[in-house]
C-alpha positions in Angstrom: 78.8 174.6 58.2 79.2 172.6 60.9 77.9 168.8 60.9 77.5 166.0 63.2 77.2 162.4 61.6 75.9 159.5 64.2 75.5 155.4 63.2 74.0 153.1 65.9 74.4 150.1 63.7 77.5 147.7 64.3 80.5 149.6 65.4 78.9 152.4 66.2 80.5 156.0 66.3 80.3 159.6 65.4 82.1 161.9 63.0 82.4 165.9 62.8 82.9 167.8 59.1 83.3 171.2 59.0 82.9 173.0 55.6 82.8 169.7 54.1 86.0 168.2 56.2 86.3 165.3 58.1 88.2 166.6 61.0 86.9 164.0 63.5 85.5 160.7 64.0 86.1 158.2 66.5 83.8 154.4 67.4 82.3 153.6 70.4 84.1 150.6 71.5 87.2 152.8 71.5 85.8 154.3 74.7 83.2 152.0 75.6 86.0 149.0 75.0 83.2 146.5 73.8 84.7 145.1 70.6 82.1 145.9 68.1 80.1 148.0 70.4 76.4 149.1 69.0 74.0 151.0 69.6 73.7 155.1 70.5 77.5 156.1 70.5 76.7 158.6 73.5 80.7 158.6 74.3 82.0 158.8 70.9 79.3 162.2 70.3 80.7 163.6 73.3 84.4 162.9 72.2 84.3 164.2 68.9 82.9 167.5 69.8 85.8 167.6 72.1 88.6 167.2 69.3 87.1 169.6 66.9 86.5 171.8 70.2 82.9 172.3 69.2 80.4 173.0 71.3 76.3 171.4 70.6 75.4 174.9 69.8 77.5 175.4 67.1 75.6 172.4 64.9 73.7 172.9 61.9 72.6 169.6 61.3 72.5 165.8 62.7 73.4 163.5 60.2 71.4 160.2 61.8 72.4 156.7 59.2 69.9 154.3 58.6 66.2 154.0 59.2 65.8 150.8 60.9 69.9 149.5 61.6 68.6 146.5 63.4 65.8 148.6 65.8 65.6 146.4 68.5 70.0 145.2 67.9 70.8 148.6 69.0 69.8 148.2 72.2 70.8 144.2 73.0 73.8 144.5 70.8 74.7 140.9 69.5 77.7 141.3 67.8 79.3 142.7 70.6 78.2 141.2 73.5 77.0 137.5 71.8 79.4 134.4 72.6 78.9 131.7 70.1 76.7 129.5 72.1 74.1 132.8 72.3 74.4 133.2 68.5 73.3 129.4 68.4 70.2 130.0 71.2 68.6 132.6 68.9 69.0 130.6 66.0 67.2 127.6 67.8 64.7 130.2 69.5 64.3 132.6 66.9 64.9 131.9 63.1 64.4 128.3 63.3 60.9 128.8 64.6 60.1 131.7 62.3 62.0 130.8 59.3 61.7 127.0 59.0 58.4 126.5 61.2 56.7 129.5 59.9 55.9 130.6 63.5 54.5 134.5 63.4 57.5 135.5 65.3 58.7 139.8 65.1 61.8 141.4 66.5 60.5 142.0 69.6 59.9 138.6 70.4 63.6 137.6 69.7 64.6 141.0 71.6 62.4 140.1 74.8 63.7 136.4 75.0 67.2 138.2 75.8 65.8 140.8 78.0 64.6 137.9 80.4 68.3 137.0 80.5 69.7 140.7 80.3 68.0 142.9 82.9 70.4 145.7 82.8 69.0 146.6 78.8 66.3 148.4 80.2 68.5 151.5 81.3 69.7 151.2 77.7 68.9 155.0 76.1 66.5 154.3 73.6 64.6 151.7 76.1 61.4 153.9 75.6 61.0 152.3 71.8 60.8 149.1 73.3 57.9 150.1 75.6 56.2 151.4 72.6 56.7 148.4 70.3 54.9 146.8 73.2 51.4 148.6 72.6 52.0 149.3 68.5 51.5 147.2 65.5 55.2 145.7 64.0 54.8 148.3 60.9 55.2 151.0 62.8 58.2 150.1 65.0 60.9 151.7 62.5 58.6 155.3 62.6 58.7 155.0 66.2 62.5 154.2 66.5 63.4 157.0 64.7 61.3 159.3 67.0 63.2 157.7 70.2 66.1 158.2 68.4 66.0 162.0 67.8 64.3 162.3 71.0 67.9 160.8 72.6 70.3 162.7 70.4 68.1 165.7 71.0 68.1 166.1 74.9 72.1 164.8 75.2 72.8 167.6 72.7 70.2 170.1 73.7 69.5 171.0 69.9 66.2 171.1 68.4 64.6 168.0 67.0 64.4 169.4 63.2 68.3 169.6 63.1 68.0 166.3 63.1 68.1 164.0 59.0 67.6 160.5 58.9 69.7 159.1 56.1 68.8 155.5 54.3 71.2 153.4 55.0 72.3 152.1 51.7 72.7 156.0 50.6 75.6 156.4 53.3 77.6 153.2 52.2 76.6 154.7 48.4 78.0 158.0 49.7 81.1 157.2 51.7 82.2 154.9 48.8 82.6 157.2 46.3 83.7 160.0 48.8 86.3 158.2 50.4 88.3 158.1 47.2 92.0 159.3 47.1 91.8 160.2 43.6 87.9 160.8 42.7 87.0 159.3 39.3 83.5 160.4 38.0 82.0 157.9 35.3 82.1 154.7 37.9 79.7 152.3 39.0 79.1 152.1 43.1 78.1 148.6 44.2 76.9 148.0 47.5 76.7 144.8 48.9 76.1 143.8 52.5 73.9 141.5 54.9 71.2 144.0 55.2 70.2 147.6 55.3 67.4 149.5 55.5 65.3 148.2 52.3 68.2 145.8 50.2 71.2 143.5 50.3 72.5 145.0 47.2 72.4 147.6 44.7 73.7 149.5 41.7 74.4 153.0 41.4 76.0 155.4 38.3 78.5 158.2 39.1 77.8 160.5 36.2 79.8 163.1 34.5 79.2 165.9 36.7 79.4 163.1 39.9 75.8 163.1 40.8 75.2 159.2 42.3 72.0 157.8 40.8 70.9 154.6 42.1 69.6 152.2 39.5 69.0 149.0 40.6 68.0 147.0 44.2 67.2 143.9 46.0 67.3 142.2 48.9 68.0 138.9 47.2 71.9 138.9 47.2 72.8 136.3 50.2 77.0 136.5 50.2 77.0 138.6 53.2 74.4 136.6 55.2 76.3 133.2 54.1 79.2 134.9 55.4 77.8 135.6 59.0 76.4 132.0 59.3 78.9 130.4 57.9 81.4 131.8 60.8 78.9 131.1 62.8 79.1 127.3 61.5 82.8 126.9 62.1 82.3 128.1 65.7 83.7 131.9 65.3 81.1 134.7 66.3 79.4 136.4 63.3 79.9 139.9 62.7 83.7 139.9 64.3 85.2 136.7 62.5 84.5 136.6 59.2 88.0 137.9 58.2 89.3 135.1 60.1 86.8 132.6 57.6 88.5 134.7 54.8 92.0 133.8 56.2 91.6 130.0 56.7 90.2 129.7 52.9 93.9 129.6 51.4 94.6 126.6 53.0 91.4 124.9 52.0 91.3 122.9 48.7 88.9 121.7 46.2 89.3 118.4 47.0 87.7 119.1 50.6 85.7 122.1 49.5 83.6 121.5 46.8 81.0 119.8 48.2 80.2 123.4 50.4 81.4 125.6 47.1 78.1 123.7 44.7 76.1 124.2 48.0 76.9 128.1 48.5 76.3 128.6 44.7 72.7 127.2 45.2 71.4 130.3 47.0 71.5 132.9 44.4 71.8 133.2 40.4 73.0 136.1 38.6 71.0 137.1 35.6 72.9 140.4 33.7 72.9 143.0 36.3 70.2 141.7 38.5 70.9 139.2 41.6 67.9 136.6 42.0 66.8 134.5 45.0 66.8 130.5 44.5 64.5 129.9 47.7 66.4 126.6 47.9 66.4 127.4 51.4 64.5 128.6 54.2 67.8 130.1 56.2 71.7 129.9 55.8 72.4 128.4 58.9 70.7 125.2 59.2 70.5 124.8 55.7 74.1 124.6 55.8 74.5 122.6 59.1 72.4 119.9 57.4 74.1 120.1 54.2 77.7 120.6 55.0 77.8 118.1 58.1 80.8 115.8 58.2 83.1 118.7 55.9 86.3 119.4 56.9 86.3 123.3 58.4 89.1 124.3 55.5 87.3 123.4 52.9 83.8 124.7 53.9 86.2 128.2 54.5 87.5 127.4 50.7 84.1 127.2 49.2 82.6 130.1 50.5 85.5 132.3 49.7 85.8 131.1 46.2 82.1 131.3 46.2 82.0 135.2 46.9 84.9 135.7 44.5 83.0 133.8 41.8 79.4 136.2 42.6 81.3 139.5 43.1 83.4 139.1 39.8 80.3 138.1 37.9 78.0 140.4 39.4 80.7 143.4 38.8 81.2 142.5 35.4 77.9 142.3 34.7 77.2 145.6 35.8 79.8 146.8 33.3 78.6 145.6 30.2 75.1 146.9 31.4 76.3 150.3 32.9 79.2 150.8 30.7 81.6 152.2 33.1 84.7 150.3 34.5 85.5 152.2 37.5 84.6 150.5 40.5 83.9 151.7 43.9 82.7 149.2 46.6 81.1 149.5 49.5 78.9 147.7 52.6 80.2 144.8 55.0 81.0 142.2 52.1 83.5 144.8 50.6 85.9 143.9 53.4 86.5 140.9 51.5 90.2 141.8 50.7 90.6 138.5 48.5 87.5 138.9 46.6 88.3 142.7 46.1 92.0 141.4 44.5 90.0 139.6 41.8 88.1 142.9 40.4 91.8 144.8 41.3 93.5 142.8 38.9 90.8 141.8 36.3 91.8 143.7 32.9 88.4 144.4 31.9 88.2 146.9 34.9 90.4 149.8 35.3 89.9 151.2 39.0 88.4 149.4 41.9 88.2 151.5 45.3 87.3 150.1 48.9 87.3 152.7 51.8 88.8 152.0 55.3 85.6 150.6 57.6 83.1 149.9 54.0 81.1 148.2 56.2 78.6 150.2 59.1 81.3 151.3 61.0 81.7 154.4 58.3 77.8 155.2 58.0 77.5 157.7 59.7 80.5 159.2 58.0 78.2 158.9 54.2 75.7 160.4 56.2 77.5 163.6 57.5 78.1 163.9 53.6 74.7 163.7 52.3 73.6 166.5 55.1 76.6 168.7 53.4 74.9 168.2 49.8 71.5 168.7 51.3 72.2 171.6 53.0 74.1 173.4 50.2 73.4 171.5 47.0 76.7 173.6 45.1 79.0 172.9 48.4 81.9 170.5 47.6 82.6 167.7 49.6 86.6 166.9 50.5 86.0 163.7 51.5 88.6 161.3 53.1 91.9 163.1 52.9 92.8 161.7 56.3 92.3 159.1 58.6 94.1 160.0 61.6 91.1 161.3 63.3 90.8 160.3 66.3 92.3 161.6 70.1 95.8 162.4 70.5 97.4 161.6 74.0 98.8 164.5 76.2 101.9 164.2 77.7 100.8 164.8 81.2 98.4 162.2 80.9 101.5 160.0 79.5 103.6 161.0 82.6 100.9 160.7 85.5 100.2 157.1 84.2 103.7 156.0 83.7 104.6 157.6 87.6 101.7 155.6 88.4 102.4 151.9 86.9 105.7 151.6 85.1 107.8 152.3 88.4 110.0 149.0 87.5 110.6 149.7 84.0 113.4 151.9 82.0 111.7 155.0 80.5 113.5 157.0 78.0 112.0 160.3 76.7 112.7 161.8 72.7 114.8 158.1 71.7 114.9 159.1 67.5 113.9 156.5 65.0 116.9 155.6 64.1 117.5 154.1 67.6 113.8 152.6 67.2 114.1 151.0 63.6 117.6 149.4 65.2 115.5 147.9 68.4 113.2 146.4 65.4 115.8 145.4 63.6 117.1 143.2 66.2 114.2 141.4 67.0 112.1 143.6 69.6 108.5 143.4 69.5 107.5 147.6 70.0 104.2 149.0 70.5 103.6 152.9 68.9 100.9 154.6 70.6 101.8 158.3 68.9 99.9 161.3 67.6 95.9 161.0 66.7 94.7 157.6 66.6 93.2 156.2 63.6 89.5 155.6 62.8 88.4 152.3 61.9 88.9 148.9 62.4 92.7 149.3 61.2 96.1 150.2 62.8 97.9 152.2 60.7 101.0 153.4 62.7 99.9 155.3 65.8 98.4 152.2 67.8 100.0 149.6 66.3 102.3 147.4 67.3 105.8 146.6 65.1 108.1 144.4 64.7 110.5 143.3 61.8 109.2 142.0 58.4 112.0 139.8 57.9 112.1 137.1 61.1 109.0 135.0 61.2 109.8 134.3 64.8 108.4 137.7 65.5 105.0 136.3 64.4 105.4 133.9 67.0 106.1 135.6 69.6 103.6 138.1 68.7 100.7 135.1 68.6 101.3 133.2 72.3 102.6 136.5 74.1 100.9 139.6 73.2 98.3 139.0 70.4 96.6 135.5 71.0 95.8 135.4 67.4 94.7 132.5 65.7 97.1 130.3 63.8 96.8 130.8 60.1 96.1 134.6 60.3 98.6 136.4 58.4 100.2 139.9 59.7 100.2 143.1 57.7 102.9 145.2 56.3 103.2 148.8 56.3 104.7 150.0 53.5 106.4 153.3 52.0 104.2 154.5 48.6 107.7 154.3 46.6 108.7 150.8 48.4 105.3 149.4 47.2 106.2 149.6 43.6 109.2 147.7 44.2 107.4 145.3 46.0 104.2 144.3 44.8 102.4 143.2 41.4 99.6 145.5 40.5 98.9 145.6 37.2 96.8 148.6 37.6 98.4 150.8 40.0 95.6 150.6 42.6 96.4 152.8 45.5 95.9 151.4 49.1 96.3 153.4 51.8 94.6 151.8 54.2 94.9 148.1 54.3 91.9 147.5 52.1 93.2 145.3 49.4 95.7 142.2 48.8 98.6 141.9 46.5 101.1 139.6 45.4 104.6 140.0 45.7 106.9 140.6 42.7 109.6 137.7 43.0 111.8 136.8 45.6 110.0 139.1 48.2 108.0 136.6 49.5 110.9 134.9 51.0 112.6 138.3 52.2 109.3 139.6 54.2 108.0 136.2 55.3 106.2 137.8 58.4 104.0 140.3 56.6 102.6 137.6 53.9 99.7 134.9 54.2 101.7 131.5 54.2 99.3 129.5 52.1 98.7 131.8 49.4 101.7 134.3 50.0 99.9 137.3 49.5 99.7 140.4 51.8 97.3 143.3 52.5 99.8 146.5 52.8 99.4 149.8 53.8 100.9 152.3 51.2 102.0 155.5 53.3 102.7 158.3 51.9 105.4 160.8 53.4 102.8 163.5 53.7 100.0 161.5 55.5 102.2 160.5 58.3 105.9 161.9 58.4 106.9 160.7 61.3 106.1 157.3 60.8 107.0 157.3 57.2 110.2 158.1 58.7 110.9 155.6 60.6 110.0 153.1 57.9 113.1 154.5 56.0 115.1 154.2 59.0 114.3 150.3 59.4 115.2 150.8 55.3 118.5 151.8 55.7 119.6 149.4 57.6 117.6 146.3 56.1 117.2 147.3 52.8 113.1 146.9 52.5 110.6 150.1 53.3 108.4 147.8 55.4 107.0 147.5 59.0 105.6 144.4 59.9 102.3 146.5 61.8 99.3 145.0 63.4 96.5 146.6 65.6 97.3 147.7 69.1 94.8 145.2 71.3 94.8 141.9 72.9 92.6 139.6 70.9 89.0 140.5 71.6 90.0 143.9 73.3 89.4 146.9 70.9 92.6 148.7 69.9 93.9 151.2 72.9 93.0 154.8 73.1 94.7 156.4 76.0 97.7 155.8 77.7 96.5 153.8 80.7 95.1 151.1 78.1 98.1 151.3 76.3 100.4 150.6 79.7 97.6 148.3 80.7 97.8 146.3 77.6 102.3 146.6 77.5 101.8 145.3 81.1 99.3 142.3 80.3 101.5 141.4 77.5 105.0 140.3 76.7 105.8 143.8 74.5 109.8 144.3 74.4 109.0 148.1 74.1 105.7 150.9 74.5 106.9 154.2 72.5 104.4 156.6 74.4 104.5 160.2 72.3 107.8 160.6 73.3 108.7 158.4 75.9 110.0 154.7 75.5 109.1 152.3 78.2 111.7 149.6 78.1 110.7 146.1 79.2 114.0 144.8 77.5 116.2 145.5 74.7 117.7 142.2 73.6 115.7 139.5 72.0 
């Protein structure tokens, strides 16, 4: 059984499971190299097809997430191609007038304003929906979209249209969540919480004994993730892309600045038992919070909305356990991301599991959706789930050499140098880019495109920030670490496992001063990733090597990419990006391209 899983929301992409495996999934903006790129992920169909070597024929089913996923966004994209000043015109032309003047304003009257400015959407694939929602009432736009859509998938694929399922949207995070599991607990709650999906902001749903999800509880009341997105947008960062970086300013926030904008976030929504209820204080979240927070110092509006959404998720979640009766936790949609806010429930002792997948927000939909088609199709068929999340396209070495003949003429290259020699280069200060095996899917690097550099020397950070990364100040790096290491390492209480960078810790004591470049320096904790020896041996191995001679099973890793660029996925945008940059080192597969070896 062969099945194909598509999302066109944010960070769109396509997946492939084959008698119930994952064996490939890859985003667009890997390929398309739009950051966030939306929309029909024509490339990333096409690529995944190619690394499971299956050909459109061979298909039983098109796993299609999501109903509406923004209908008109998917074509004019705004979280990947928006600057901050467009984010601000559509709220001027758009919501103000609609929200606050109670203008009788539709999607397609904010998606033509930007097609006056954008010519080049109308060769956009699905740009036959839009010439329909010209000459058809609003309510029927979403039917229509879905038509376009199938008709798209349907003629690049050359399959029939009834191979192809479209999948609710808040069922694929439902799905993903509790499939994505490492160790699969039945009896758990799965709480979804996001900006929007296809009917809700939020909802509840019960993994039962024999692991059947029933949903039993929805709105679209719960505002967290849309204060989230307009609250970046507030503090001049794009929404959509930067609310990890609102997340990472809030330790250095304090009450004394921020609780003016904490009472005002915790005027949009109250929590009665399990349900989440709308105040209607406000007509919209970003002028309501322009007018109200004007004047605030940017650290402590960041402080009050992240102790806000730590205060509504730890409620809400516990909540949902004394109604529900079950204290495994499983979290998925966008506000999931929330590392901080997920260490709260991780560490709370009247809960005893909390899970968060890689990507919980759109960028895995179309994964939850490939799964529902596998229970659909074959109600008794069991579902593997995320055993792995290198899944993406592995570089061939002559691709590696025609590149490096073609642009690294005045550089060293050294083929097959062993980790030991590697783990001494970090050891001594070299900044070294890995670009090794299949890449990862998702939005983090987690050894084969990432870049390295030692835990230890917090001039590494700096160096990383003004020559290669171009990071923002107070954003903390990440550690990879070895699953034994971690238990040395890191407090938790109870023995969460996180293999992908999904959750934060604090450090046992003493550690904090021995990794200082792999922890957040206001709050000093860090968001590891906990590798295994199976999931990655030869990365696992050079951890130990870096071990041996330092005496600490940690990498100091962060994404391959320039700020704003998506992480690399061949080897001319890994040489591009070594050559754009101030990199010591590029291990390519199994060549080393050597700017320098001494710090």
């Amino acid at each position: 059984m062969i099945i194909l899983g598509i999302s066109d929301s944010i960070e769109s992409h396509a997946c492939i499971i084959k008698d119930g495996e994952l064996i490939a999934a890859i985003s667009e903006e890997r390929l398309s190299r739009k950051k966030s790129d939306a929309g029909y992920p024509r490339n990333a169909i096409n690529k995944v097809l190619a690394i499971a070597k299956i050909s459109s024929s061979q298909i039983d089913l098109v796993a299609l997430a999501g109903y509406s996923n923004g209908l008109f966004q998917s074509i004019y994209k705004p979280i990947a191609t928006f600057s901050v000043e467009n984010w601000i015109e559509q709220n001027e032309n758009y919501w103000k007038p609609k929200l606050i003047d109670n203008k009788k304003l539709s999607p397609l009257d904010d998606y033509l304003y930007w097609e006056k400015k954008r010519p080049e959407l109308k060769k956009n694939p699905y740009y036959e929906f839009v010439k329909l929602a010209k000459k058809n009432p609003t309510k029927t736009h979403a039917k229509i979209f879905n038509e376009i859509r199938k008709k798209v998938i349907s003629k690049q694929l050359d399959i029939n249209i009834d191979k192809i399922k479209v999948f609710r949207h808040e069922l694929c995070h439902q799905m993903y969540g509790y499939f994505s599991q490492q160790q699969r607990k039945k009896n758990s709650l799965i709480l979804t919480l996001e900006g929007g999906g296809d009917d809700s902001s939020a909802t509840i749903s019960v993994v039962n004994s024999s692991g059947k999800i029933v949903e039993k509880y929805k709105t679209n009341a719960a505002m967290v993730g849309r204060l989230y997105r307009y609250v970046t947008l507030f503090l001049g960062m794009k929404p959509g892309q930067h609310e990890y970086k609102v997340m990472g300013l809030a330790p250095y926030g304090q009450a004394y600045h921020g609780v003016k904008s904490l009472e005002h976030f915790r005027k949009y929504n109250k929590i009665k038992g399990h349900k989440i209820l709308k105040t209607n204080n406000f007509k919209d979240v970003y002028y309501s919070t322009r007018e109200k927070l004007h004047g605030q110092r940017f650290d402590g509006v960041a402080w009050g909305l992240q102790v806000y959404t730590e205060e509504f998720l730890e409620k809400w979640t516990l909540n949902c356990i004394k109604k529900f009766k079950h204290k495994n936790i499983i979290l998925s949609g966008g506000v999931a991301q929330n590392i901080k806010a997920v260490k709260i429930l991780a560490e709370h002792k009247k809960i005893s599991s909390v899970w968060t997948g890689p990507i919980s927000g759109d960028g895995s939909l179309g994964i939850g959706a490939a799964w529902i088609a596998s229970k659909k199709l074959d109600k008794k068929f069991k579902v593997k789930g995320l055993t792995n999340i290198y899944l993406g396209t592995k570089i061939a070495d002559n691709e590696i050499v025609k590149t490096i003949n073609r642009y690294c003429k005045n550089f060293e290259v050294r083929k097959n140098i062993p980790n030991k020699t590697i783990a001494k280069w970090i050891a001594n200060g070299l900044i070294i880019a890995r670009c090794k095996d299949r890449m990862e899917f998702g939005q983090r690097a987690l050894g084969n495109r990432s870049i390295l550099a030692d835990p230890r020397d917090v001039s590494s950070v700096e160096k990383i920030n003004s020559k290669i990364k171009y990071r923002d100040f107070w954003m903390p790096f990440t550690p990879s670490m070895t699953f034994e290491g971690c238990k040395k390492i890191l407090i938790n209480p109870n023995n969460i496992y996180s293999p992908y960078m999904t959750m934060a810790f604090d450090l046992k004591k003493g550690y904090a001063e021995k990794i200082p470049a792999v922890i957040h320096s206001a709050d000093k904790s860090t968001r590891p990733q906990m590798l295994k020896k199976e999931v990655n041996p030869d990365y696992y191995n050079l951890i130990i090597e870096f071990e041996k001679i330092s005496g600490l099973p940690v990498l100091l890793n962060t994404s391959f990419n320039l700020h704003g660029d998506a992480i690399v996925e061949n080897s001319l945008q890994a040489i591009k990006t070594f050559l754009k940059s101030d990199l010591d080192v590029l291990v390519l597969n199994n060549y080393s391209i050597i700017r320098r070896l001494k710090k």
